[in-house]
DOZAZA-993700 format. One line per field, with one value per atom (N, C-alpha, C, CB): residue in three letters; y, z, x; residue number from 0; atom name. Coordinates in pm, whole numbers, plus 32768, in hexadecimal, padded with zeros to 4 digits. Glycine has a CB too. Example, Ala and Ser with C-alpha at 12.3 -4.5 7.8 and 13.67 -1.06 7.14 Angstrom:
# residues 2
r = c(ala|ala|ala|ala|ser|ser|ser|ser)
v = c(7DC7|7E3E|7EB6|7E41|7F1F|7F96|8003|7FC4)
w = c(830C|830C|830C|8389|82C4|82CA|8313|823C)
u = c(8527|84CE|8528|846B|8505|8557|850A|8580)
k = c(0|0|0|0|1|1|1|1)
a = c(N|CA|C|CB|N|CA|C|CB)
This chain:
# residues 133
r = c(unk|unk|unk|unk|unk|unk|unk|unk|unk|unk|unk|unk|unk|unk|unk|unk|unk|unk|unk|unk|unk|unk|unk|unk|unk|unk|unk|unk|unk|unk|unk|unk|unk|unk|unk|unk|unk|unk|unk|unk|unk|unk|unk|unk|unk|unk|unk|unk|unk|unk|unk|unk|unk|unk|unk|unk|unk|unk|unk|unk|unk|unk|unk|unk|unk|unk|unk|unk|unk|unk|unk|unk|unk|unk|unk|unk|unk|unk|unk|unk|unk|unk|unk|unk|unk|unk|unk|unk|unk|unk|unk|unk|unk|unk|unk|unk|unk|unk|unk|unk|unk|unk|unk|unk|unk|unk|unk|unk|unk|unk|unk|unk|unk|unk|unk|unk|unk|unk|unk|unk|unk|unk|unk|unk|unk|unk|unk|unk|unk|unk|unk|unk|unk|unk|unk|unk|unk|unk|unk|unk|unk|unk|unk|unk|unk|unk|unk|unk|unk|unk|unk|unk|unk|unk|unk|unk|unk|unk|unk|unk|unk|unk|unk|unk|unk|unk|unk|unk|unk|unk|unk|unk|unk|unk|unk|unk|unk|unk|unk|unk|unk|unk|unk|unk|unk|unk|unk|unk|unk|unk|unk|unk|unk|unk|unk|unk|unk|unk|unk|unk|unk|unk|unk|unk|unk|unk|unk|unk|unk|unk|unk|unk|unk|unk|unk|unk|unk|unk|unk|unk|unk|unk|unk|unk|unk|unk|unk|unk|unk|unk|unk|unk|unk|unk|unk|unk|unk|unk|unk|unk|unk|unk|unk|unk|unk|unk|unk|unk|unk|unk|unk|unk|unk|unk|unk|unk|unk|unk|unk|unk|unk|unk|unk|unk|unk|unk|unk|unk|unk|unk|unk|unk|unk|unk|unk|unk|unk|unk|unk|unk|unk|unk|unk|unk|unk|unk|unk|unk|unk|unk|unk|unk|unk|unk|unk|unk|unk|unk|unk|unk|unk|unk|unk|unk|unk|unk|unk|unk|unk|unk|unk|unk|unk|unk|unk|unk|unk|unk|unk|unk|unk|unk|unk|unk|unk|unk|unk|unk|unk|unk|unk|unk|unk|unk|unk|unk|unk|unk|unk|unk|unk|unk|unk|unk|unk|unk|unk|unk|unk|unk|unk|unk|unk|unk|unk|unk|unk|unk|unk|unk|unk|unk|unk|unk|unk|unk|unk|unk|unk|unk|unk|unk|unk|unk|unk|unk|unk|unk|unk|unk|unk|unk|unk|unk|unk|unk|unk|unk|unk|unk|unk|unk|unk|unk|unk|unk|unk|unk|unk|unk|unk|unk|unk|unk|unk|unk|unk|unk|unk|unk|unk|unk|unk|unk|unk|unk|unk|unk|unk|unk|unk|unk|unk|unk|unk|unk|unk|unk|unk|unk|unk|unk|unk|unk|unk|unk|unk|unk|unk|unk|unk|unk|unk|unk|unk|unk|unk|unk|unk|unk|unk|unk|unk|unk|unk|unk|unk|unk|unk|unk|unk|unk|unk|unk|unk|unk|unk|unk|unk|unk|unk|unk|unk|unk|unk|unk|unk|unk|unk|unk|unk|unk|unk|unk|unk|unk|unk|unk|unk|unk|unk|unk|unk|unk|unk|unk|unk|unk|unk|unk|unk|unk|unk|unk|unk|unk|unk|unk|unk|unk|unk|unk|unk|unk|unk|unk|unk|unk|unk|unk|unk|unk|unk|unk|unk|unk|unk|unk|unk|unk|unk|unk)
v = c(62D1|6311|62DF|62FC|6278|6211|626F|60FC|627A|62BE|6345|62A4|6344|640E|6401|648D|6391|63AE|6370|6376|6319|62F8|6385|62A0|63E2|645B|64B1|6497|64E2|650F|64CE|64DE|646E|642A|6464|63C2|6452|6445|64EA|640C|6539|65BD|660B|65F3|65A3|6608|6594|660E|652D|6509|655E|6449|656B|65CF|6646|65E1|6686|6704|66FD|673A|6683|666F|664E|6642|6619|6619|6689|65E6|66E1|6750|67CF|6777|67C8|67D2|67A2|67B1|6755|6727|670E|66F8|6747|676B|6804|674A|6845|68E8|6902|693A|6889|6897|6852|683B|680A|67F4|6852|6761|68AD|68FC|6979|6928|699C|69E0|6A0B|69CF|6979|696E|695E|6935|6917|6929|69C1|68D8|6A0B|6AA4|6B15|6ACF|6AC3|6B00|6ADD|6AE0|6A68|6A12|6A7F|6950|6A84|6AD7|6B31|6B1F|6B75|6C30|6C1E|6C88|6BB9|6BD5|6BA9|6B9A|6B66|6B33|6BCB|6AAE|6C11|6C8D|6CFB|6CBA|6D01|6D54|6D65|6D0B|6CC4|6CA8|6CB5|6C34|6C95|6CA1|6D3B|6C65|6D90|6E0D|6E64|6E17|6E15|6E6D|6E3D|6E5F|6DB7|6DB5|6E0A|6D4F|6E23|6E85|6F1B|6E91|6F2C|6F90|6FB5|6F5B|6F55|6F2F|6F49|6EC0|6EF9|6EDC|6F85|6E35|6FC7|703F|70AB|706D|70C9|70D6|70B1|70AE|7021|701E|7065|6FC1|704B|7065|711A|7029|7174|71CF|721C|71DE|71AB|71B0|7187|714F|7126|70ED|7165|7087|71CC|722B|72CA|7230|72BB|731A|72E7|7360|727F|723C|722C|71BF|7237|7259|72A2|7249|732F|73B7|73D6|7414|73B8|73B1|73A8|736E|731F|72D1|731E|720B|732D|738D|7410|73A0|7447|74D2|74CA|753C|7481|744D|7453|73DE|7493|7487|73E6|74D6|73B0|7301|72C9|7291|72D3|729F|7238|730F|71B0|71BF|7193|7153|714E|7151|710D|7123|706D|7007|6FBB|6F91|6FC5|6FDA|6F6A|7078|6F0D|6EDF|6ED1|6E58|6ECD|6EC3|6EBC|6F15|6E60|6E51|6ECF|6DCD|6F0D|6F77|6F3A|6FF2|6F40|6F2B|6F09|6F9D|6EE5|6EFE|6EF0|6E88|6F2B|6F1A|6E87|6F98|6E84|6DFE|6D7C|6DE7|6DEA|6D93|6D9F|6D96|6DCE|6DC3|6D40|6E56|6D3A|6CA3|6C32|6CA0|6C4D|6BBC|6B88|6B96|6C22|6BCB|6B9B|6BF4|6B7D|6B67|6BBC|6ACA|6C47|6CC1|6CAF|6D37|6D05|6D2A|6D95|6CB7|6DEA|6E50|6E92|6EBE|6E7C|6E63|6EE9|6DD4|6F2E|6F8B|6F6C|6FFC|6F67|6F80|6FE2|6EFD|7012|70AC|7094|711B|70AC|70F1|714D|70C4|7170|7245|7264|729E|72C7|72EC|739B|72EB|73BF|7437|74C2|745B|7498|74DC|74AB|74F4|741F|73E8|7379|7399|7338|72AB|7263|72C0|71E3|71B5|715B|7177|7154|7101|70AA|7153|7017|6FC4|6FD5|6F60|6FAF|6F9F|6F33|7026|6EC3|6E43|6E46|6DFA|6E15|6E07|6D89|6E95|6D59|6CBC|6CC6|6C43|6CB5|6C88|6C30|6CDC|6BBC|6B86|6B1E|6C28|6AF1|6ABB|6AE4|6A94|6B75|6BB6|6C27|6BC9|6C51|6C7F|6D12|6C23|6D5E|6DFA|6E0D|6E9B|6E53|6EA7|6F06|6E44|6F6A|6FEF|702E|7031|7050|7096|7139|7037|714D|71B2|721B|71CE|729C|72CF|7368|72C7|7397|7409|741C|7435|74C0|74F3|7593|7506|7587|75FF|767E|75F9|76E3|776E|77DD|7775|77F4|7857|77E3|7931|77FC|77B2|774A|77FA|7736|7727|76B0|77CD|7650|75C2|75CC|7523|75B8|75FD|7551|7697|753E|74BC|74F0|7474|7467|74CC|7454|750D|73FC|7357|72F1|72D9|72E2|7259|7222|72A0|718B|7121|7090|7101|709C|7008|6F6E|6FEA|6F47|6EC1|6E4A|6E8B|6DFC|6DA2|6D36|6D79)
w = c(C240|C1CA|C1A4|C158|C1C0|C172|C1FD|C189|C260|C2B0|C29C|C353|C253|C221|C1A5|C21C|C149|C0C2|C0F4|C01A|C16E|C19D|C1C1|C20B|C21F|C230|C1DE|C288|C172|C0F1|C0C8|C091|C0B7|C096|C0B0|C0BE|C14E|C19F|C17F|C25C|C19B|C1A2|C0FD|C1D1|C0BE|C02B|C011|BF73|C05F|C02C|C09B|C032|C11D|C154|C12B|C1C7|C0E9|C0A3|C02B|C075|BFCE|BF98|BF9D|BF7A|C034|C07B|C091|C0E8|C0BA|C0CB|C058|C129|BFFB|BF8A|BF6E|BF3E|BF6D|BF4C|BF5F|BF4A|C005|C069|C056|C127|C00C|BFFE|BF85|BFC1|BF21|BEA5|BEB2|BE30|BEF2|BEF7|BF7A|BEFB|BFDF|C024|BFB4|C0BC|BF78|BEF5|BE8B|BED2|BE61|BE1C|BE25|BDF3|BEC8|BEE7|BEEF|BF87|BF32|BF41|BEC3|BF49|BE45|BDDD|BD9D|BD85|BDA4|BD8C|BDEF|BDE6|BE63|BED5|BE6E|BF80|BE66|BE22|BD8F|BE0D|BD5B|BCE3|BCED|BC6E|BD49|BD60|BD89|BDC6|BDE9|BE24|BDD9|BE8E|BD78|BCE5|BC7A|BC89|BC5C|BC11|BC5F|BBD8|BCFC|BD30|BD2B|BDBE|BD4F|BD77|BCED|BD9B|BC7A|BBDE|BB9C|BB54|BBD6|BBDE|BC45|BBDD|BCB9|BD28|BCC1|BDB3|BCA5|BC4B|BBFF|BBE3|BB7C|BB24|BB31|BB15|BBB8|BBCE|BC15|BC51|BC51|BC8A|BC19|BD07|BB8C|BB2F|BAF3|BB12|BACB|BAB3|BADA|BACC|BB75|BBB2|BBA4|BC31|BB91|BB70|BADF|BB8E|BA88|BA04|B9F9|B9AF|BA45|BA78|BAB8|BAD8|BB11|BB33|BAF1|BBBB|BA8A|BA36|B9D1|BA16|B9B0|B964|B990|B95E|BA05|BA48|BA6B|BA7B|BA7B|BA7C|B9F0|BA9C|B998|B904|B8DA|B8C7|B90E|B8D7|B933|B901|B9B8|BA24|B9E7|BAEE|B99F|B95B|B8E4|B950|B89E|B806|B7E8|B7E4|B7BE|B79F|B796|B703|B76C|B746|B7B5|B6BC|B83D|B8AF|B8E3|B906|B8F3|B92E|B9BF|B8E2|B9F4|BA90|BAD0|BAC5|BA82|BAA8|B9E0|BB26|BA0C|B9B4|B9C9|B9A7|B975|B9C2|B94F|BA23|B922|B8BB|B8B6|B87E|B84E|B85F|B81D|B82A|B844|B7E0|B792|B82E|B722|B6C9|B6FB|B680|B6FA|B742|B693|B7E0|B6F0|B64D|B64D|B633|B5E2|B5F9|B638|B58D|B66E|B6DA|B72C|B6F7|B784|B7ED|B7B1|B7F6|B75E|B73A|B742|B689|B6F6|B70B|B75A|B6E5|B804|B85C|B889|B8B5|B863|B883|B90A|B89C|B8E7|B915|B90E|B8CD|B984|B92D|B98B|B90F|B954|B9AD|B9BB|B97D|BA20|BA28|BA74|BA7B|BA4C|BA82|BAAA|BA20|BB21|BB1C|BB72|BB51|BB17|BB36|BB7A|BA7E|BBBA|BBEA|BC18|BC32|BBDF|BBDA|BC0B|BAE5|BC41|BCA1|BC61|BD6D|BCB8|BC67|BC93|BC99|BD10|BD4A|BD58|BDB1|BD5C|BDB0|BD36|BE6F|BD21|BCDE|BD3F|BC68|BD03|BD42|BCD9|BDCC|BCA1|BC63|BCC9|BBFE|BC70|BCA0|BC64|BCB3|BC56|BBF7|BC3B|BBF7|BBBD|BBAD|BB7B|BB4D|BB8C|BB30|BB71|BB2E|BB18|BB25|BACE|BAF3|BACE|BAB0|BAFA|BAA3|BA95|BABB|BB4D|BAEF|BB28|BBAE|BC0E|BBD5|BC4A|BC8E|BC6B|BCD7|BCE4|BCC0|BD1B|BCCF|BD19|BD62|BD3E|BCEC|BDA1|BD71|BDE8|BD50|BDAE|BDDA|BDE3|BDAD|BE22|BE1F|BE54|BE8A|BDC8|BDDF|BDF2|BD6A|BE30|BE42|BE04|BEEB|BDA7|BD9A|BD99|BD3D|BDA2|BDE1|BD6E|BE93|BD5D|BD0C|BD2E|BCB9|BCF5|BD2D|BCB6|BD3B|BCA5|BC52|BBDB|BC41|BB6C|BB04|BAB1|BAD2|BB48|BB32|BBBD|BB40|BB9F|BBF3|BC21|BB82|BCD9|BD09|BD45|BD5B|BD4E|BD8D|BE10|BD65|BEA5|BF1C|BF9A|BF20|BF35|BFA3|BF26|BFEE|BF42|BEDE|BF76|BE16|BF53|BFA4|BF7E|C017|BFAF|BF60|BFD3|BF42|BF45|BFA7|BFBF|BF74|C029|C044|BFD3|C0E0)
u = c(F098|F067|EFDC|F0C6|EFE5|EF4C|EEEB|EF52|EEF7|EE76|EE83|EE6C|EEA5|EE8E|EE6B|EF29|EE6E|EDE3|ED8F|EDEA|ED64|ED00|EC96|ED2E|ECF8|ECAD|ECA6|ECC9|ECE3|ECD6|EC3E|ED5C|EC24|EBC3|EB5F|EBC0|EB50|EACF|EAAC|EAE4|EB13|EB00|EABB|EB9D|EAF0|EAC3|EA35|EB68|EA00|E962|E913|E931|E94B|E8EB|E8E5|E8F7|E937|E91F|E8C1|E9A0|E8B1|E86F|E7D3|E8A9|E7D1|E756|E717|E760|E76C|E730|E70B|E778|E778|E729|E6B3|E75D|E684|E646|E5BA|E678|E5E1|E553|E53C|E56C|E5B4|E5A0|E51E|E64C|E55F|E520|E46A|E590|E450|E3DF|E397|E3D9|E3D7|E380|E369|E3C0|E3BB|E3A0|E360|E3BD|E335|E2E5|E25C|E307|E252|E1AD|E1B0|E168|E20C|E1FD|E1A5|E29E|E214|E1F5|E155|E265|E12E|E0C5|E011|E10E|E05E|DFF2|DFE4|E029|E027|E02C|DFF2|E0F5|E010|DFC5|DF3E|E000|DEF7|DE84|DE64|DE75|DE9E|DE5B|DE4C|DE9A|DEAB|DE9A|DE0E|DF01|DDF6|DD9F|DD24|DDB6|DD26|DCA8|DC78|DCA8|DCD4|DCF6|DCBA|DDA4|DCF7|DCB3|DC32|DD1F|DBFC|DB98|DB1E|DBA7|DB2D|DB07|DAEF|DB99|DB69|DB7F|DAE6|DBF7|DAEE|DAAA|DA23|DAC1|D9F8|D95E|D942|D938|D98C|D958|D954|D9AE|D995|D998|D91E|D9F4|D8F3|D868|D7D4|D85F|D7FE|D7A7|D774|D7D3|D7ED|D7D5|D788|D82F|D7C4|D793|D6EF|D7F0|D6C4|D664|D5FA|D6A1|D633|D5D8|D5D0|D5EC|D616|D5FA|D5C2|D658|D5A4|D557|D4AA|D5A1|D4AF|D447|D406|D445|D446|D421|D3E0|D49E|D443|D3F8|D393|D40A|D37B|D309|D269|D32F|D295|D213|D224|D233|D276|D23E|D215|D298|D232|D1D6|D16C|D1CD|D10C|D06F|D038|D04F|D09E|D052|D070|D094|D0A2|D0BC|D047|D0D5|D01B|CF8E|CFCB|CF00|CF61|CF5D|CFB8|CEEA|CFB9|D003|D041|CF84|D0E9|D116|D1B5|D110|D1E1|D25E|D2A5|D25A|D32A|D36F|D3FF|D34C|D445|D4C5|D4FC|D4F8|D57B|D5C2|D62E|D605|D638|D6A3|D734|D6A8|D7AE|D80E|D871|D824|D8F2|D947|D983|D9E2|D9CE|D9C9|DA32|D9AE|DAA1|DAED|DACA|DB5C|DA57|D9E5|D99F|D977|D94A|D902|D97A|D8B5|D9E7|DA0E|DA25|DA54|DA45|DA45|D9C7|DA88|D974|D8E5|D8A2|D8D9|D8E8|D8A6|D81F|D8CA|D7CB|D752|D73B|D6CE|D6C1|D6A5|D5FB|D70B|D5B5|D52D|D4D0|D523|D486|D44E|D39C|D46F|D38E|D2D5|D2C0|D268|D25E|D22A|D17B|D22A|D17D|D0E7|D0CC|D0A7|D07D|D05A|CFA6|D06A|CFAE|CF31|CF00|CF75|CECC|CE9E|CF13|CDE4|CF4C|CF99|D026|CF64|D057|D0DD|D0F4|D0C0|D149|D189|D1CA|D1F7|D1E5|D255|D282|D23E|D302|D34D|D3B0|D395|D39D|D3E6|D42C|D3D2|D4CF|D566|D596|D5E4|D5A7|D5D3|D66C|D574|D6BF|D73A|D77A|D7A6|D7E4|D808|D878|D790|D8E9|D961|D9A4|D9A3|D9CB|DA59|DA10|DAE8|D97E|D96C|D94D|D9B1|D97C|D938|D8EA|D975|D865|D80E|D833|D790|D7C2|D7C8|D703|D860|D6D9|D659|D641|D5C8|D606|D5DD|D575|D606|D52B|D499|D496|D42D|D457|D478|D3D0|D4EA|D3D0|D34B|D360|D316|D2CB|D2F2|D276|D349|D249|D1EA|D1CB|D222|D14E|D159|D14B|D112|D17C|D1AC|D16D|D26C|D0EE|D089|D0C3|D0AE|D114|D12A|D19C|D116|D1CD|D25B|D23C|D2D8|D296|D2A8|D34A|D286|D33E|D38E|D3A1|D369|D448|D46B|D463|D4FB|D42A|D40A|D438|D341|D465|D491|D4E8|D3C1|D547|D589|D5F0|D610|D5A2|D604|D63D|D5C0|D6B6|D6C1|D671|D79D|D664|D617|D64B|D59F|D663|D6BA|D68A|D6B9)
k = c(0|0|0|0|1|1|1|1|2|2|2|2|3|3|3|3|4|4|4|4|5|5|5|5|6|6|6|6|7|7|7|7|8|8|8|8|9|9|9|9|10|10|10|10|11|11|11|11|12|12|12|12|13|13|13|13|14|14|14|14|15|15|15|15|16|16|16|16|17|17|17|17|18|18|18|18|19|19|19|19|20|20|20|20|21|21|21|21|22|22|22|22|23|23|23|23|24|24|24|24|25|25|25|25|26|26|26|26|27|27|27|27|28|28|28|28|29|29|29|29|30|30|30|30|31|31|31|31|32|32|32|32|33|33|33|33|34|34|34|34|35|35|35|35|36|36|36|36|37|37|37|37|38|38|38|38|39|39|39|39|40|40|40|40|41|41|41|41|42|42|42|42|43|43|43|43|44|44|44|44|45|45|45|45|46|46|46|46|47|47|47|47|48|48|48|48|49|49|49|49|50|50|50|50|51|51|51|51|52|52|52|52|53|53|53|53|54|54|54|54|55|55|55|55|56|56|56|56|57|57|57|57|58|58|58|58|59|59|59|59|60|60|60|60|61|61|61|61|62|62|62|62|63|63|63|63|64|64|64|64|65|65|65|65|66|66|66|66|67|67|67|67|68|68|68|68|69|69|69|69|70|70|70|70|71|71|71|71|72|72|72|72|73|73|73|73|74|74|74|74|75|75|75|75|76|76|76|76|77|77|77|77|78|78|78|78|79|79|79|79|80|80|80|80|81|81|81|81|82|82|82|82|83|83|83|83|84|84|84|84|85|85|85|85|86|86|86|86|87|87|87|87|88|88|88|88|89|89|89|89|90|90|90|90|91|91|91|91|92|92|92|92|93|93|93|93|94|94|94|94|95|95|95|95|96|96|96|96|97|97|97|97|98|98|98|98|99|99|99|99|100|100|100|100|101|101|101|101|102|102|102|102|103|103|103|103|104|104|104|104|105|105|105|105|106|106|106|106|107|107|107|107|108|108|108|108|109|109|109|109|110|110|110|110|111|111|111|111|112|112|112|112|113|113|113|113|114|114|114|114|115|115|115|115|116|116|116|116|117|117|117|117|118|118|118|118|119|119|119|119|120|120|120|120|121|121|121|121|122|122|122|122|123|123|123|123|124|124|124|124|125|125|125|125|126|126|126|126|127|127|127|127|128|128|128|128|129|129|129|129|130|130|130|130|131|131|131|131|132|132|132|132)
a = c(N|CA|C|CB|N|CA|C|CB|N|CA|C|CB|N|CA|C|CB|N|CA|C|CB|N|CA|C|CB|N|CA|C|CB|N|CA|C|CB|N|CA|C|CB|N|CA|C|CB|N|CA|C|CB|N|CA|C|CB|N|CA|C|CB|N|CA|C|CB|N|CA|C|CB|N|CA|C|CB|N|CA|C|CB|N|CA|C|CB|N|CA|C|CB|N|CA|C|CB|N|CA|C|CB|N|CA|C|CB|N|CA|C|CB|N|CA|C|CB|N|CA|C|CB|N|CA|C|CB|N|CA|C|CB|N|CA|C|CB|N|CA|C|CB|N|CA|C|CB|N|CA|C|CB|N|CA|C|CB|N|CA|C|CB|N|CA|C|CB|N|CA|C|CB|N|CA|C|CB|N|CA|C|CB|N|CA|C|CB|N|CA|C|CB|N|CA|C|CB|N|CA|C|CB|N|CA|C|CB|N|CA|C|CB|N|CA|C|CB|N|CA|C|CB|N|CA|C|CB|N|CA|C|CB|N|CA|C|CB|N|CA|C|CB|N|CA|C|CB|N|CA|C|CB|N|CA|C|CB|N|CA|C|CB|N|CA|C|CB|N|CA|C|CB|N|CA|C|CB|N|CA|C|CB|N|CA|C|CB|N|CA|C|CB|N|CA|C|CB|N|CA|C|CB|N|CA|C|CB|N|CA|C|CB|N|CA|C|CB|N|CA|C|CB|N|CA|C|CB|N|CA|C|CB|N|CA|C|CB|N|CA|C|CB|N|CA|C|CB|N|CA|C|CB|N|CA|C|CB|N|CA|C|CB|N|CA|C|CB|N|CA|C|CB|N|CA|C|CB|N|CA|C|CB|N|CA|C|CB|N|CA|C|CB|N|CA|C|CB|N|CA|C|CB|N|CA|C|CB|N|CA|C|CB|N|CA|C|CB|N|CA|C|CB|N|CA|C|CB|N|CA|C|CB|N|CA|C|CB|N|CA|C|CB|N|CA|C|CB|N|CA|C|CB|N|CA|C|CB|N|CA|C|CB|N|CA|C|CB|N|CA|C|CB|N|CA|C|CB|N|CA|C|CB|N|CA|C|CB|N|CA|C|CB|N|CA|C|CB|N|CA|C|CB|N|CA|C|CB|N|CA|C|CB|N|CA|C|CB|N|CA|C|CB|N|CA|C|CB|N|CA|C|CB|N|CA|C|CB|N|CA|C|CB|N|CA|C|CB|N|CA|C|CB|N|CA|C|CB|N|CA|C|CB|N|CA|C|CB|N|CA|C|CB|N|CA|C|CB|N|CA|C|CB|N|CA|C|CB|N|CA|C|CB|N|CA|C|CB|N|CA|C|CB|N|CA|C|CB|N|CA|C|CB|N|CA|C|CB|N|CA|C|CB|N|CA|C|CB|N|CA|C|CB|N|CA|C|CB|N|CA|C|CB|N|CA|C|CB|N|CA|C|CB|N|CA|C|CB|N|CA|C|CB)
């Protein structure tokens, strides 16, 4: 009898072992995915900017007060600032073509874009946008 709660024993701490190895492959599992989440809605975020960023730019090259060389932060709301968002446009404009830079930065990471537009009788036509490593 005594070597059968011996194996009773052994048998219910290795089950517990293995619990136990279930629960920590698990949790790094869960741990990955939320890192890939947050990276993933930040990604989000900054290509979002970046868009806001070039219509902000189009704007500003059809504006009468546009001048040549021009750089400026845009406003953001304000759970964008607290994450110490920001979002950066420079414009340089020619008699015919522009090119805006777009800056944006959340959360630590960054994104920028250059973008080219070209004018068409009175109207500024986007004619190249790339992202930049």
């Amino acid at each position: 009898m005594r070597r059968r709660r011996g194996l009773a024993t052994l048998t219910a701490l290795a089950m517990l072992g293995l619990a136990g190895m279930a629960m920590v492959t698990m949790a790094s599992h869960f741990a990955s995915e939320a890192r890939r989440t947050m990276d993933s809605q930040i990604q989000t975020q900054l290509r979002q900017l970046l868009v806001a960023g070039g219509i902000a730019a189009r704007q500003r090259i059809e504006s009468p007060a546009a001048t040549a060389d021009h750089a400026w932060y845009l406003p953001l709301p304000t759970d964008l600032a607290d994450q110490q968002a920001t979002l950066t446009v420079k414009l340089t404009t020619g008699a015919r073509d522009a090119t805006a830079t777009v800056g944006a930065r959340v959360g630590g990471k960054a994104a920028q874009q250059t973008l080219r537009f070209a004018r068409d009788g009175n109207r500024w036509q986007l004619v190249d946008a790339r992202l930049d490593p």
